[in-house]
TIMI-82801 format. One line per 2 residues: their letters; for each residue x, y, z of N, C-alpha, C. Coordinates in steps of 0.1 Angstrom, whole numbers. Example, Ala and Ser with C-alpha at 12.3 -4.5 7.8 and 13.67 -1.06 7.14 Angstrom:
<recs>
as> 132 -57 78 123 -45 78 132 -33 78; 128 -22 71 137 -11 71 129 0 79
</recs>
This chain:
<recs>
xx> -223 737 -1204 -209 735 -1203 -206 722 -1196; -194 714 -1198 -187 704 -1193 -176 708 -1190
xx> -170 704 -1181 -156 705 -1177 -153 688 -1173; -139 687 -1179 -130 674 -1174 -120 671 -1169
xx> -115 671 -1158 -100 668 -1156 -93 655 -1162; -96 651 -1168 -94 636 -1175 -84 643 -1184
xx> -73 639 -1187 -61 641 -1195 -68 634 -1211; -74 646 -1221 -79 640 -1232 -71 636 -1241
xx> -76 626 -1252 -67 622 -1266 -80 625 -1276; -80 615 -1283 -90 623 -1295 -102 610 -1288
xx> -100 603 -1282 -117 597 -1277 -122 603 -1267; -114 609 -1259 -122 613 -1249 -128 626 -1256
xx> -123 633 -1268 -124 644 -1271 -140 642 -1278; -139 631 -1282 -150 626 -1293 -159 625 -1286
xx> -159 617 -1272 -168 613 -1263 -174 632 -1252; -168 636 -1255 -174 651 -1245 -179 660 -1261
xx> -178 654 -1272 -186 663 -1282 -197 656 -1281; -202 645 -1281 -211 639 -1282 -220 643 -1270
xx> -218 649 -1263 -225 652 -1251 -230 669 -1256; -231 671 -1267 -241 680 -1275 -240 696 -1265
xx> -229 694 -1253 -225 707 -1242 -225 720 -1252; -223 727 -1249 -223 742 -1261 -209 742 -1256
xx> -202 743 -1246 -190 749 -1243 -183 735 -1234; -170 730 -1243 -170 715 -1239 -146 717 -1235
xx> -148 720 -1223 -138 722 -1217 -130 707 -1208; -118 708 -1216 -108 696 -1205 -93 697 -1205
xx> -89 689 -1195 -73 690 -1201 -70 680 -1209; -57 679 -1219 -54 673 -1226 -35 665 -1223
xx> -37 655 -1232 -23 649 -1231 -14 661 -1231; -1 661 -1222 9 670 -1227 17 662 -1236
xx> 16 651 -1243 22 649 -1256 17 645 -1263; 20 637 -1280 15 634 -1294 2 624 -1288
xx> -3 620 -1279 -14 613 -1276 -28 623 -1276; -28 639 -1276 -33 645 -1273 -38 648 -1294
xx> -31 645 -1297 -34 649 -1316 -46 645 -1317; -50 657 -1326 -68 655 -1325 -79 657 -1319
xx> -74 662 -1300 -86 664 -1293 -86 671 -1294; -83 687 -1296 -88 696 -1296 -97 702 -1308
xx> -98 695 -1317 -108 696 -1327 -122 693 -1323; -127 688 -1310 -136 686 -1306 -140 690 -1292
xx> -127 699 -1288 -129 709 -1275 -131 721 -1281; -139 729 -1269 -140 742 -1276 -128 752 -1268
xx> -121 745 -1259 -112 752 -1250 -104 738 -1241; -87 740 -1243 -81 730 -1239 -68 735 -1228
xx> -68 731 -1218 -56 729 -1212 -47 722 -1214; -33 722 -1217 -22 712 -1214 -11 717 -1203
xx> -14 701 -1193 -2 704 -1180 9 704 -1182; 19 706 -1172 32 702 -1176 36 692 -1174
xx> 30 680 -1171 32 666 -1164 17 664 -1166; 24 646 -1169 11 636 -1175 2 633 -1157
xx> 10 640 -1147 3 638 -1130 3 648 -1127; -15 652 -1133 -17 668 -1124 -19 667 -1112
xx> -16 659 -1102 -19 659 -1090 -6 664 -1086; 6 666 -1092 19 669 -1090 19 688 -1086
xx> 7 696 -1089 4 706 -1087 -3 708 -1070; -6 694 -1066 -9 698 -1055 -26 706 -1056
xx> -29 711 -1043 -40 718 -1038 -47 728 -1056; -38 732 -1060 -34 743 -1074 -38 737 -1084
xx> -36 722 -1083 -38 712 -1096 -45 718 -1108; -55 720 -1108 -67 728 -1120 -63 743 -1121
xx> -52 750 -1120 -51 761 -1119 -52 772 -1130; -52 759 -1141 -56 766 -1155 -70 770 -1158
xx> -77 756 -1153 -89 759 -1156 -99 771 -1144; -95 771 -1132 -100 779 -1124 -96 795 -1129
xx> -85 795 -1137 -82 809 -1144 -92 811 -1156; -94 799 -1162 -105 803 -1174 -115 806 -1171
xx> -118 797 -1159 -139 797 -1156 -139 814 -1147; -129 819 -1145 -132 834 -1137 -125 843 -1149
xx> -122 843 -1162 -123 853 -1168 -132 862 -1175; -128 875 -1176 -140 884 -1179 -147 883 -1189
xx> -157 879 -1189 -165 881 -1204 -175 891 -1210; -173 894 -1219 -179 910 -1222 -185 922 -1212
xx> -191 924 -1207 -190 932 -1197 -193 930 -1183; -185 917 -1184 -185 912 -1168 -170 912 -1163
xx> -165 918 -1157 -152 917 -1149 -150 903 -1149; -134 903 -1148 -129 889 -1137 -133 885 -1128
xx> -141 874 -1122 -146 869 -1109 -134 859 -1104; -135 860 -1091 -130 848 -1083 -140 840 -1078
xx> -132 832 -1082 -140 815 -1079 -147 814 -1066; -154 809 -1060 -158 808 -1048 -155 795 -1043
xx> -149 791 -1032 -145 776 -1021 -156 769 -1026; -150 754 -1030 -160 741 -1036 -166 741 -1025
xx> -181 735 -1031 -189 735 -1023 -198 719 -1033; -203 711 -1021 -204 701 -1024 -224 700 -1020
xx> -228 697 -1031 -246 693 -1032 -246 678 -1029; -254 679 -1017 -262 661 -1017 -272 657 -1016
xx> -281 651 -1025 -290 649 -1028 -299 642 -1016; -313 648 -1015 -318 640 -1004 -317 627 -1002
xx> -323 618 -1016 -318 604 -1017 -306 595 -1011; -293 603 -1020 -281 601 -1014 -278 602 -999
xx> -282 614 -996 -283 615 -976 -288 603 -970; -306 598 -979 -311 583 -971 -301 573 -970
xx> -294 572 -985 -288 556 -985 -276 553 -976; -272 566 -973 -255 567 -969 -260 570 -948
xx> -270 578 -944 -278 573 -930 -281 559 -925; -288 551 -939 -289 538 -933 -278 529 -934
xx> -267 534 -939 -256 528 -939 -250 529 -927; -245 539 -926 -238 543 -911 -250 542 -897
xx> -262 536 -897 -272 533 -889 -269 522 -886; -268 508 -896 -266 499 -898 -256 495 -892
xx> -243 508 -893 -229 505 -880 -228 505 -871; -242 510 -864 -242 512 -853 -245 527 -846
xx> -240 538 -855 -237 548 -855 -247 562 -856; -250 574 -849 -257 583 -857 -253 591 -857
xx> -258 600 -865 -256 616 -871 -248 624 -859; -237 628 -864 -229 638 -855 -220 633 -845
xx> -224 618 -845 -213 613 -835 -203 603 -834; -200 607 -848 -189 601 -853 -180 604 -861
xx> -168 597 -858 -156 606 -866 -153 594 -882; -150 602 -892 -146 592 -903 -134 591 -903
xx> -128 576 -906 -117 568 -909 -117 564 -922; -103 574 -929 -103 572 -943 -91 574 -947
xx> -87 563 -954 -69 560 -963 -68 549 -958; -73 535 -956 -73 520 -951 -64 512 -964
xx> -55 511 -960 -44 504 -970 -50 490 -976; -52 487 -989 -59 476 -994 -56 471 -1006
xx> -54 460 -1008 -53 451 -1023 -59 455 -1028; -73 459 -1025 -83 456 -1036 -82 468 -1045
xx> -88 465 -1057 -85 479 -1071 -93 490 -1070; -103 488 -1058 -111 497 -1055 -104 506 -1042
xx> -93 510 -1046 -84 516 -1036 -84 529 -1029; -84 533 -1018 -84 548 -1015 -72 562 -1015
xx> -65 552 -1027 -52 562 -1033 -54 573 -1031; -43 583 -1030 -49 597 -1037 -42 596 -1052
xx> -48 599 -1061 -46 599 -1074 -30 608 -1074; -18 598 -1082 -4 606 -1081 3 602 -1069
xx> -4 594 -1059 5 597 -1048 3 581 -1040; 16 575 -1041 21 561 -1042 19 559 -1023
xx> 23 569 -1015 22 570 -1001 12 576 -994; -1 571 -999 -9 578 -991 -23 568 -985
xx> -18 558 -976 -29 548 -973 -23 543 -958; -26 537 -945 -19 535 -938 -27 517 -938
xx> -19 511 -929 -23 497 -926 -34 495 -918; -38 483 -915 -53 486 -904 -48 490 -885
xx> -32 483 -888 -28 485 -876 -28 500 -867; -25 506 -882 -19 519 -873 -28 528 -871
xx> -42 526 -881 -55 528 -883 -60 529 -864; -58 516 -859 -63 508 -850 -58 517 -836
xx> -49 520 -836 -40 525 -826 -46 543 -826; -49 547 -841 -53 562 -840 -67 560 -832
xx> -72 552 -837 -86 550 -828 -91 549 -820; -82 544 -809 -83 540 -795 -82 556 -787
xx> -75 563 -794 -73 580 -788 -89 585 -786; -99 582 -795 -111 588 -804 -117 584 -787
xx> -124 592 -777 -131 592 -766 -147 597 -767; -145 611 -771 -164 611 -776 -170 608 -788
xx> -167 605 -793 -170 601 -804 -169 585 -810; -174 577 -819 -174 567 -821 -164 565 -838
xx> -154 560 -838 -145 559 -853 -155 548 -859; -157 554 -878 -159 545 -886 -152 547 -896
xx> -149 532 -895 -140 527 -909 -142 524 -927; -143 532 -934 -147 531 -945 -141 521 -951
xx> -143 513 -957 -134 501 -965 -137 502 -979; -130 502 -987 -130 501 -1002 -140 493 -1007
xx> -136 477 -1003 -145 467 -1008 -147 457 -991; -159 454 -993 -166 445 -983 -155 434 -977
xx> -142 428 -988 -134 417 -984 -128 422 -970; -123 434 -969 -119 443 -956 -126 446 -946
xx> -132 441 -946 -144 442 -932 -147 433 -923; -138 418 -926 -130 404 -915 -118 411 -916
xx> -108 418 -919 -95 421 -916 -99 437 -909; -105 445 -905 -106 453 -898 -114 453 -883
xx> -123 442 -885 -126 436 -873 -117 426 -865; -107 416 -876 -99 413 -867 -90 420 -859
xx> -87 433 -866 -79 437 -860 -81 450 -845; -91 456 -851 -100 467 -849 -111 461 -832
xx> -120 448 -838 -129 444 -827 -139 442 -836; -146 432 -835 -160 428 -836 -169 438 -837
xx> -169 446 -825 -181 455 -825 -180 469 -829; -166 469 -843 -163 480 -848 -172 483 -860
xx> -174 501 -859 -182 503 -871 -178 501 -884; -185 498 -894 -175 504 -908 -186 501 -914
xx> -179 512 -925 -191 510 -939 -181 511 -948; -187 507 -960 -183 504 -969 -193 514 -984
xx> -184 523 -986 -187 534 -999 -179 533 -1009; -188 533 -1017 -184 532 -1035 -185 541 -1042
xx> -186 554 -1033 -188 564 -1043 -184 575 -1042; -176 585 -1047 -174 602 -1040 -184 609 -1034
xx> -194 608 -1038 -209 611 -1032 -211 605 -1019; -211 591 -1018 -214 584 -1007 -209 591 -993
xx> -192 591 -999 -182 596 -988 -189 610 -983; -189 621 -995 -191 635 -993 -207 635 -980
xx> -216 625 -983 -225 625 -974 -222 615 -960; -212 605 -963 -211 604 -950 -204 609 -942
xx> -191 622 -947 -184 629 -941 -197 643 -939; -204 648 -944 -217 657 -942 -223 651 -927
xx> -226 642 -925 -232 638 -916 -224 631 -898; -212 637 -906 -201 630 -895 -197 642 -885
xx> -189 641 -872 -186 652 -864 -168 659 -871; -168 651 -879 -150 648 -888 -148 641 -891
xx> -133 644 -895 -126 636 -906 -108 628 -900; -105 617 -902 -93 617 -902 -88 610 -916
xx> -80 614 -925 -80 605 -933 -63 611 -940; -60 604 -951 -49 602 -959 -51 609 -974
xx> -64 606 -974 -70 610 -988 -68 629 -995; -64 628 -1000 -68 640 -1005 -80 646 -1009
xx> -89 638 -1013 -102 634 -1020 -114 640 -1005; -110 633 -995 -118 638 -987 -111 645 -980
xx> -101 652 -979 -97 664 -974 -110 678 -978; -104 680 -993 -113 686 -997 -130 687 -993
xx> -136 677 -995 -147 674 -991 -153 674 -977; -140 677 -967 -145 679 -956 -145 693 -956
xx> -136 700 -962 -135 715 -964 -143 720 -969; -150 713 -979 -161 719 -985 -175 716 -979
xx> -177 709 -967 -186 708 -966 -184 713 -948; -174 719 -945 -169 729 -933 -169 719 -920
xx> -161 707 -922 -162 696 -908 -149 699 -907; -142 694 -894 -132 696 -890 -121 687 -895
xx> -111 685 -902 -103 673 -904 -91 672 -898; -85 659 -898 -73 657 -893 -61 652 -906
xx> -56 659 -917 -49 652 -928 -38 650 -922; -32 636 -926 -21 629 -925 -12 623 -940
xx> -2 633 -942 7 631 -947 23 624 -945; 32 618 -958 41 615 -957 47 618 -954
xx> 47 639 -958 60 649 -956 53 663 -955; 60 670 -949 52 681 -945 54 688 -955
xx> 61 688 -965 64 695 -979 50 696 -986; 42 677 -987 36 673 -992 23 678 -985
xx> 23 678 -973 10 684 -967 10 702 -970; 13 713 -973 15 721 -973 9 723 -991
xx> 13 716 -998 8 716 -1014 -3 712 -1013; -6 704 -1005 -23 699 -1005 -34 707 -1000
xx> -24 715 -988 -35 717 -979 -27 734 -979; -29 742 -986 -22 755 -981 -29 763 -972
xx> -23 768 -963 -26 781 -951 -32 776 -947; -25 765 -939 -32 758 -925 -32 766 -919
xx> -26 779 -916 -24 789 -904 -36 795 -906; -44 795 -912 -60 807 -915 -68 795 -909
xx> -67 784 -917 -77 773 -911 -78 767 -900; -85 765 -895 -89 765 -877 -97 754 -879
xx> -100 744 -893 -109 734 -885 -104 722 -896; -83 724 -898 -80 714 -907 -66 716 -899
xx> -63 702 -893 -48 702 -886 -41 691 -896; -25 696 -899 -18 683 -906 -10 675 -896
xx> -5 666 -900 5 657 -892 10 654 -902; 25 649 -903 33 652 -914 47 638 -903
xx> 45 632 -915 53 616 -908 68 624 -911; 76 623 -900 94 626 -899 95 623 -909
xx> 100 608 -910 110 602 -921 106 596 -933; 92 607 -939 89 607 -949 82 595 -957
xx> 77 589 -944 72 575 -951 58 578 -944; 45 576 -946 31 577 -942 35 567 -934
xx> 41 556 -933 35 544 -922 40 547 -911; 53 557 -910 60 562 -896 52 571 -886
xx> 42 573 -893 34 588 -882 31 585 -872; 36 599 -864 36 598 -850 21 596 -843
xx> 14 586 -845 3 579 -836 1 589 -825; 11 594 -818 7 602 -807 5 615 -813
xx> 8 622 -822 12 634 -827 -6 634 -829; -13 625 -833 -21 623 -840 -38 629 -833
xx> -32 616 -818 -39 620 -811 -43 634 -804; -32 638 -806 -30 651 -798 -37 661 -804
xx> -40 660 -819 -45 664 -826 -60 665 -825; -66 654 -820 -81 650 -819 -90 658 -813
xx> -80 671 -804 -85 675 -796 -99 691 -805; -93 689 -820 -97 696 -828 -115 694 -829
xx> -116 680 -826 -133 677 -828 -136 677 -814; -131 679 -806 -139 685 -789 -146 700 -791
xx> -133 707 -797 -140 720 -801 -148 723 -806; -153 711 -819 -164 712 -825 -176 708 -819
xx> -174 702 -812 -185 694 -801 -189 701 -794; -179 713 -789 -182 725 -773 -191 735 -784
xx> -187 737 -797 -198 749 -809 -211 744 -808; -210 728 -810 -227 729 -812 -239 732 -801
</recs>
């Protein structure tokens, strides 16, 4: 089986037959762009909007209803909380990375949503406000007491403008990959980030996070039943702009990876 979240037309439809899958599942255009893929899906979703990310936390909600339906004499299953595999290799490359920063295993918090030119960006897919500057980055950081903050940067050009701002003898690495992150948040004491991307992935790999949103509307669709979760706090900027967040609100928040620190 294959599954895709990629909004198909008739190439990407072409391109997931070719992959010879027995059972070849994705979403498709919700309009006339979508003619023709499903002659080469064996099972298709269409959203209601060309930005499934507009669904929030729920986003796939079609396909997590498909992959748990009953099939001949197996009941309806519920899905079980993503869970994220990391390869030993991957563990080496993404250790000597964050080695390299200075940094080791457990005693460090990840810095992630660094606002940047480059195309290699830490967007959340759908969501135009979700990156902060290196400044304000800078200011969360200085709160960070046991722990050492590293700065992920998109592309390498960001790593003179994060030490200008940040310090010379600031960590950062630099990851290119969903994997990379997922093992360098695995290997980290937490998370603070913007991303959606690694929200998840801290969840799924059970670290503590700090997500920072534009609006608390917005945080609540990403992140539902913060009230059950005990090792994911939101912050949610007033006046609906991510670059307004209350820096102190933030800190105050930090206090979430002490507790993690007093468990081990």
């Amino acid at each position: 089986m294959i599954l895709s979240t990629k909004l198909a037309g008739i190439g990407h439809g072409v391109f997931l037959f070719m992959t010879t899958a027995r059972e070849r599942v994705s979403y498709i255009y919700p309009n006339v762009n979508a003619a023709g893929a499903g002659l080469f899906l064996s099972e298709t979703f269409t959203p209601n909007s060309m930005n499934l990310s507009e669904g929030g936390y729920n986003m796939y909600h079609q396909m997590v209803d498909w992959l748990g339906r009953p099939v001949r004499d197996v009941p309806r299953q519920p899905l079980p909380p993503l869970k994220v595999s990391i390869s030993k290799k991957l563990k080496q490359v993404v250790e000597s990375k964050y080695q390299n920063a200075g940094v080791n295993k457990g005693k460090y918090i990840v810095i992630h949503g660094l606002e940047s030119d480059s195309k290699a960006s830490m967007q959340s897919k759908g969501d135009a406000d979700s990156l902060l500057p290196i400044q304000v980055w800078a200011t969360i950081a200085r709160g960070i007491r046991e722990f050492r903050p590293v700065f992920v940067i998109p592309h390498e050009k960001e790593r003179e403008n994060v030490e200008e701002v940040v310090g010379e003898d600031t960590s950062i690495v630099f990851i290119t990959t969903p994997g990379q992150l997922a093992a360098l948040i695995n290997d980290s004491a937490g998370v603070i980030t913007t991303n959606t991307a690694a929200i998840q992935l801290a969840n799924a790999r059970e670290k503590p996070c700090i997500a920072l949103f534009s609006s608390e509307e917005k945080g609540k669709l990403f992140v539902p039943n913060t009230e059950e979760k005990k090792n994911c706090v939101i912050v949610s900027s007033k006046t609906r702009q991510l670059k307004d967040i209350d820096t102190e609100a933030v800190k105050r928040a930090l206090q979430i990876f002490n507790v993690s620190l007093a468990l081990v």
